[in-house]
C-alpha positions in Angstrom: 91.4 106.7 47.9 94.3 108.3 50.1 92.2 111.5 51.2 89.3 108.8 52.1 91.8 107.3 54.2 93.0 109.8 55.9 89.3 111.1 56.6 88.7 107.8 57.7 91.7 108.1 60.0 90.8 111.0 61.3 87.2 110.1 62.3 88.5 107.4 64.1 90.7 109.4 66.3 87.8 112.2 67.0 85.3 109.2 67.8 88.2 108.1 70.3 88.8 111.0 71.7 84.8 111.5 73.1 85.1 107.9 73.9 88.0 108.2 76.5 86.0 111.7 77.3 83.5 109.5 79.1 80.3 110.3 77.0 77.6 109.7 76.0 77.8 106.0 76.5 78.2 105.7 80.5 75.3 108.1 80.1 73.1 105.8 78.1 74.0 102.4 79.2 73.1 103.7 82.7 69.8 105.1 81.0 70.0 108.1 82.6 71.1 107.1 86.6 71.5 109.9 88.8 73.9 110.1 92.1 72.2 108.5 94.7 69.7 106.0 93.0 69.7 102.6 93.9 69.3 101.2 90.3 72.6 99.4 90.8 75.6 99.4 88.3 76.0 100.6 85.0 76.9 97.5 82.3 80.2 98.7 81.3 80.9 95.7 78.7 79.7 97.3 75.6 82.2 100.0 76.3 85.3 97.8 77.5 84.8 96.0 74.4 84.6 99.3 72.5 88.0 100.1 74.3 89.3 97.1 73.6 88.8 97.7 69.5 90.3 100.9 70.3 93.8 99.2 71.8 93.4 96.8 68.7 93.1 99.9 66.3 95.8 102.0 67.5 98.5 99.0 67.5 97.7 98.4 64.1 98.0 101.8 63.4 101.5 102.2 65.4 102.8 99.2 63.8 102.1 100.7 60.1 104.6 104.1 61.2 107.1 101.8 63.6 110.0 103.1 62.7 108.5 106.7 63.1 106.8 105.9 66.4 110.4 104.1 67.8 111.8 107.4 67.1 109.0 109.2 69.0 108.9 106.7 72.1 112.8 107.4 72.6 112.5 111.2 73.3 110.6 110.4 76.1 111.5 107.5 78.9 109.6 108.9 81.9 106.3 108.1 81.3 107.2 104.4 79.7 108.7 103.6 83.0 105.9 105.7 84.5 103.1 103.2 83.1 105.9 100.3 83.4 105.8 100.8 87.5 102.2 100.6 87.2 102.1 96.8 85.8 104.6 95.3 87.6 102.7 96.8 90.5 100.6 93.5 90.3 103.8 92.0 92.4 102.7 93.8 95.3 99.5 94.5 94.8 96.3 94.5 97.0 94.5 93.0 94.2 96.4 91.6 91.4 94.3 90.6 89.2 92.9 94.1 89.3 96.2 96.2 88.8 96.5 93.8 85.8 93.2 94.3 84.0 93.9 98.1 85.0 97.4 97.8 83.8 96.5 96.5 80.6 94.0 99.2 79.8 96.9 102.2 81.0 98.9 100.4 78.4 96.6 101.1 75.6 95.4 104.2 77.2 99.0 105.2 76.7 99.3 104.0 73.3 96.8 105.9 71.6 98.3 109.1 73.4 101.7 108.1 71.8 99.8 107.6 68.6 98.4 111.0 68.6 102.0 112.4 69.2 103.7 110.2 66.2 100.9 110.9 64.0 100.0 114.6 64.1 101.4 117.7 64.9 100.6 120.2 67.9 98.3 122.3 65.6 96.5 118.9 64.5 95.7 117.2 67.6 94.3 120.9 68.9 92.4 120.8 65.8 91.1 117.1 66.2 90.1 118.3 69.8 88.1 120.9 68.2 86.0 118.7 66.6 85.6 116.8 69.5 84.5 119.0 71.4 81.9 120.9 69.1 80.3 117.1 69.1 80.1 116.8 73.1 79.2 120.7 73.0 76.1 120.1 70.5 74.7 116.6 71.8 75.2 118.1 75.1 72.6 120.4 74.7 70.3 117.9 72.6 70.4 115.9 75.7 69.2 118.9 78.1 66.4 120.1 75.6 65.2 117.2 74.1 66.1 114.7 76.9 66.2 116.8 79.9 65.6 113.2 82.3 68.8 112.4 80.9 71.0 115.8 80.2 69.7 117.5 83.5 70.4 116.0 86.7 67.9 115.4 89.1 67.9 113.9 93.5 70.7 115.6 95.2 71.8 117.6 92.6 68.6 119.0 91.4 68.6 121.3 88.1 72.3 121.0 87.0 73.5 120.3 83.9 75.5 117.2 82.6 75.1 116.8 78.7 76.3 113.3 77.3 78.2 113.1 80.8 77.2 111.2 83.8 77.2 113.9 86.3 77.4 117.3 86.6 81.1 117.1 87.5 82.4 114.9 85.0 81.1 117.7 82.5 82.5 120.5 84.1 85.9 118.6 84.5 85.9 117.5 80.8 84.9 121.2 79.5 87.7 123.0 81.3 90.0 122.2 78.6 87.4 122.2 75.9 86.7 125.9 76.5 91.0 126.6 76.3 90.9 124.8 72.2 88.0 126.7 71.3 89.5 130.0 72.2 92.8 129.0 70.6 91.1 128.1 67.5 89.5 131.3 67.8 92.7 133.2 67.9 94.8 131.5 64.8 91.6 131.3 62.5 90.4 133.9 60.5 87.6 132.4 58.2 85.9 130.2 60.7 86.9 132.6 64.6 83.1 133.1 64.7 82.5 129.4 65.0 85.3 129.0 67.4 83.6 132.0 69.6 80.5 130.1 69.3 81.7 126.7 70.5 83.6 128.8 73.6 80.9 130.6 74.7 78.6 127.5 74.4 81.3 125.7 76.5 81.5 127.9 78.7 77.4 127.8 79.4 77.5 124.2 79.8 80.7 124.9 82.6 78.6 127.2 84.6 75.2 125.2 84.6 76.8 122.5 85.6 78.0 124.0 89.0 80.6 122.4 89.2 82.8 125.4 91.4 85.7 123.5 90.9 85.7 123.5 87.6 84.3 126.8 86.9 87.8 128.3 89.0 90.2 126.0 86.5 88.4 127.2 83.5 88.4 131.0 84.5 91.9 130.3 85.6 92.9 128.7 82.1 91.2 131.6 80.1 93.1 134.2 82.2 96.6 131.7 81.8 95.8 131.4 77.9 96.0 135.9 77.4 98.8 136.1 80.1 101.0 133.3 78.9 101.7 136.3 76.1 104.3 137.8 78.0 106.2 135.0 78.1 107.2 135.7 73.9 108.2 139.1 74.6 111.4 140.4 74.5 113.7 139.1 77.6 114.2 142.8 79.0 110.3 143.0 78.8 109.7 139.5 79.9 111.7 139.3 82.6 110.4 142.5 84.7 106.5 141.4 83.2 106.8 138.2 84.9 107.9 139.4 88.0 104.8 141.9 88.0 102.6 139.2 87.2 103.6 136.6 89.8 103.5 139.2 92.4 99.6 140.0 91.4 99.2 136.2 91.9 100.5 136.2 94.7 98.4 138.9 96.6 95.9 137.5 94.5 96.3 134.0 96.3 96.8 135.5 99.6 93.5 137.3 99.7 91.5 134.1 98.7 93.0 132.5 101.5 92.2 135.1 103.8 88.4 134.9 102.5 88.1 131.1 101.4 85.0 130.7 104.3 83.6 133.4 103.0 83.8 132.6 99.1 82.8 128.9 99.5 80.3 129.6 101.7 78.9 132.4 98.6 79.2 129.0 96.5 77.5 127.2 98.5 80.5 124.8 99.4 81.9 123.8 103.4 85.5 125.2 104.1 86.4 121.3 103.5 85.3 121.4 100.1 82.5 118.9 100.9 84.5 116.8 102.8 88.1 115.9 101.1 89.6 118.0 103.7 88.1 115.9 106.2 89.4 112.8 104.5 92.9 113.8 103.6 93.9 113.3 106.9 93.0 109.6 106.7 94.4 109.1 103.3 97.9 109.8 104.9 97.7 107.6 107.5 97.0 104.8 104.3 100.0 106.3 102.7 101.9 105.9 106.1 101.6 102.2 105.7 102.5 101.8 102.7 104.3 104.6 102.0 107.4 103.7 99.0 105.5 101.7 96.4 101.6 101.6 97.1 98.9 99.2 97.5 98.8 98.7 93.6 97.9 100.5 90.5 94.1 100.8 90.5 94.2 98.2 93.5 92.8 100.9 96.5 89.4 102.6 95.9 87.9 99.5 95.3 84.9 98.1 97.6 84.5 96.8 101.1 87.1 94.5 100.6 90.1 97.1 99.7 91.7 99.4 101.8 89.7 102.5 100.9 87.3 100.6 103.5 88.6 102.1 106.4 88.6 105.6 104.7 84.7 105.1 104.1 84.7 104.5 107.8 85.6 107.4 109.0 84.4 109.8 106.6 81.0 108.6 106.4 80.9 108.4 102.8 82.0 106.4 99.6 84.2 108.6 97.7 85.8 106.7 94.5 89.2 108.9 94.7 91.2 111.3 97.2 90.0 114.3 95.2 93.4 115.2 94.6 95.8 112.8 91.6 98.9 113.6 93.3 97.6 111.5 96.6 96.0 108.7 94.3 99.3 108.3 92.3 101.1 107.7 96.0 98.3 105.6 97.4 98.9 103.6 94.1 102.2 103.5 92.8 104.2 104.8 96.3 106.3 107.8 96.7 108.2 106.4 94.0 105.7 106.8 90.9 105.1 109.9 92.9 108.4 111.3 92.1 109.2 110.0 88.8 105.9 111.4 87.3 107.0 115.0 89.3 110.4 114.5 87.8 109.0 114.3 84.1 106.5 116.8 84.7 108.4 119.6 86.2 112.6 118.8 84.8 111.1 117.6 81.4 107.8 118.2 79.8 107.2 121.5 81.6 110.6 123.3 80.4 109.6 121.8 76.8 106.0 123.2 77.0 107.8 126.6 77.5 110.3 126.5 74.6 107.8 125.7 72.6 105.6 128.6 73.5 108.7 130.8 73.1 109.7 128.9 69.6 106.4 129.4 67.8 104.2 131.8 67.1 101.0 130.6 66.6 98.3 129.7 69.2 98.9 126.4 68.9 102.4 126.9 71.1 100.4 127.8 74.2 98.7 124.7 74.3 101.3 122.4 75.9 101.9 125.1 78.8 98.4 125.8 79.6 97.4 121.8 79.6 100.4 121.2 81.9 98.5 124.3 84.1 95.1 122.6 83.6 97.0 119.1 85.0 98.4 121.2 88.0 95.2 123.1 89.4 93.1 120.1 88.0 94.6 117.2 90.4 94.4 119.9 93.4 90.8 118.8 94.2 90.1 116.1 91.6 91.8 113.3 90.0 92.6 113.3 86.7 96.0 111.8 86.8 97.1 108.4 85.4 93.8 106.8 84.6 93.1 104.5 82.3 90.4 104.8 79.8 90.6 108.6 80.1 91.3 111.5 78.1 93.0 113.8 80.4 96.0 110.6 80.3 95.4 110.8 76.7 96.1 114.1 76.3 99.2 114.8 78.5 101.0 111.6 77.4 100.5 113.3 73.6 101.8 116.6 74.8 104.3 114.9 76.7 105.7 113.5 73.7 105.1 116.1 71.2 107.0 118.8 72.9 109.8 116.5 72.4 110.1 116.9 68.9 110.9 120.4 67.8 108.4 122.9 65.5 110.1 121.9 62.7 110.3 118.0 62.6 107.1 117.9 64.0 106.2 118.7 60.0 107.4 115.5 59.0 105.3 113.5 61.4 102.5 114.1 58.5 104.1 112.4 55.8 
């Protein structure tokens, strides 16, 4: 009965997992709606009801460990007054009523992150990924080869591949990390490192038909992050001089992109604006200008006609739903103070935790917290994946966040 339980448990956190992922119901529901098609909106109920057993769920599963999940949600304060800003944000909200409903799903967005980090260790929430990602690997490609109307895109984006995703970007964003667990599942497992290799080089297919340049960079970035991060469990005399080498590589690295960005986007088939959030930056500040210390609301600007994002859509000539960069979206929502506090717990707290616990440990497992903290750097550069609700990317760092609060060894205990 106790091991059905605990399988039970388990599915219900992989079934989760691709449900904050974003697939394959948006997919479905929308029966297969392309960018640009004037089919009119997708009926989200189904899965805000689906979320809202999901909330439901994980409090009930919270409240049956509460004096083990107390412990947990003392280590860290950041991101609990981090998700507290954004509620009370309603006070001065554009739209109230919107930064609640919003507000209410961060909660319990945040909740099952906190769940994952009370009720399993590092190694098991990278295995529990693994599974959840082999799932949106393999019905990925059932979509493209049995239902290619639905798993291939088609009008402006002609040809590229989006799986159980609703566009080619929202695969290619989702995958990044995707391909990171496979190939650190490949590296601590002996018996089953073939099917780990299998599921990272199918990932890594569905990254590069997608097309999604973006993307593609952060995952060859996170691939190259996950077999230099070694040096950092070397000796300090070796360490220390490695690093040095290593940063001064990426540095002349970085400097010669720069030098030849026209040229390489151009190769890629992009504009030197990266089609068009330069050009809108600029406005985005001026937004920020006005409101500049606490926002216009959590999940209260990129909204319609009748929000300020208006303007922006204006003068850009198009509808983008975000700044294409989380660091701006976190200001435009929550001001330059949610700004700072989340840059405070990321850089003075999680991030010198994700590095002890690379240090610490031994096993491949220990990387993960440093190179998700890198994926949630060069990720929110020129996309948003910061502080959303219903979304896994939230999911995931507010777990980690947690988790590398609690040292190797009493993260044992957490299991029993």
């Amino acid at each position: 009965m106790r091991k059905l339980l605990l399988f039970t448990e388990e599915a219900f956190t992989v079934a989760s997992l691709l449900l904050y992922s974003g697939g394959p119901l948006t997919l479905i529901l929308s029966n297969g709606a392309n960018e640009g098609d004037d089919s009119g909106e997708t009926n989200t109920s189904l899965i805000l009801v689906l979320f809202f057993f999901n909330y439901l769920i994980t409090f009930f599963l919270l409240i049956l460990r509460w004096k083990k999940v107390i412990w947990v949600m003392k280590k860290e304060k950041i991101i609990l007054l981090l998700v507290g800003i954004a509620v009370f944000s309603f006070v001065w909200s554009y739209l109230p009523k919107k930064t609640l409903t919003r507000g209410i799903a961060i909660i319990g967005t945040t909740l099952f992150g906190i769940y994952l980090a009370s009720r399993y260790t590092i190694k098991q929430q990278l295995e529990l990924l693994g599974w959840m990602y082999g799932i949106a690997v393999i019905f990925s490609f059932v979509f493209i080869v049995a239902i290619p109307n639905w798993g291939i895109m088609s009008g402006i984006h002609e040809g590229r591949w989006r799986g159980i995703y609703n566009h080619k970007n929202t695969l290619g964003k989702v995958i990044v990390p995707g391909i990171t667990v496979f190939l650190l599942l490949a590296f601590n497992s002996k018996k089953y490192s073939w099917l780990f290799w299998m599921g990272f080089s199918l990932a890594f297919i569905l990254l590069v038909r997608s097309s999604s340049t973006t993307s593609l960079l952060n995952g060859v970035s996170l691939i190259a992050a996950s077999i230099s991060f070694r040096i950092f469990r070397w000796r300090d005399n070796f360490m220390v001089p490695s690093t040095i080498v290593m940063a001064s590589f990426g540095t002349i690295f970085y400097v010669i992109v720069s030098l030849t960005t026209e040229a390489i986007l151009k190769a890629l088939g992009k504009d030197t604006t990266l089609t068009g959030r330069g050009d809108m930056w600029p406005y985005i500040f001026e937004m920020i200008g006005q409101k500049p210390f606490l926002g216009y609301g959590y999940g209260a600007f990129w909204y319609g006609p009748d929000t300020p994002s208006f303007y922006i859509w204006q003068a850009t000539g198009w509808t983008p739903p975000n700044s294409h960069n989380g660091f701006l979206d976190l200001w435009l929502q929550i001001g330059l103070l949610g700004l700072l506090i989340y840059l405070f717990g990321f850089l003075v707290i999680t991030l010198p935790k994700a590095f002890y616990w690379l240090r610490a440990t031994r096993t491949s497992e220990g990387f993960w917290p440093l190179i998700y903290m890198t994926y949630m750097f060069l990720a929110n550069i020129s996309e948003t994946t910061l502080m959303i609700q219903n979304d896994i990317f939230w999911v995931i760092y507010v777990a980690i966040a947690f988790s590398v609060q609690i040292s190797p060894e009493r993260q044992k205990t957490l299991t029993t």
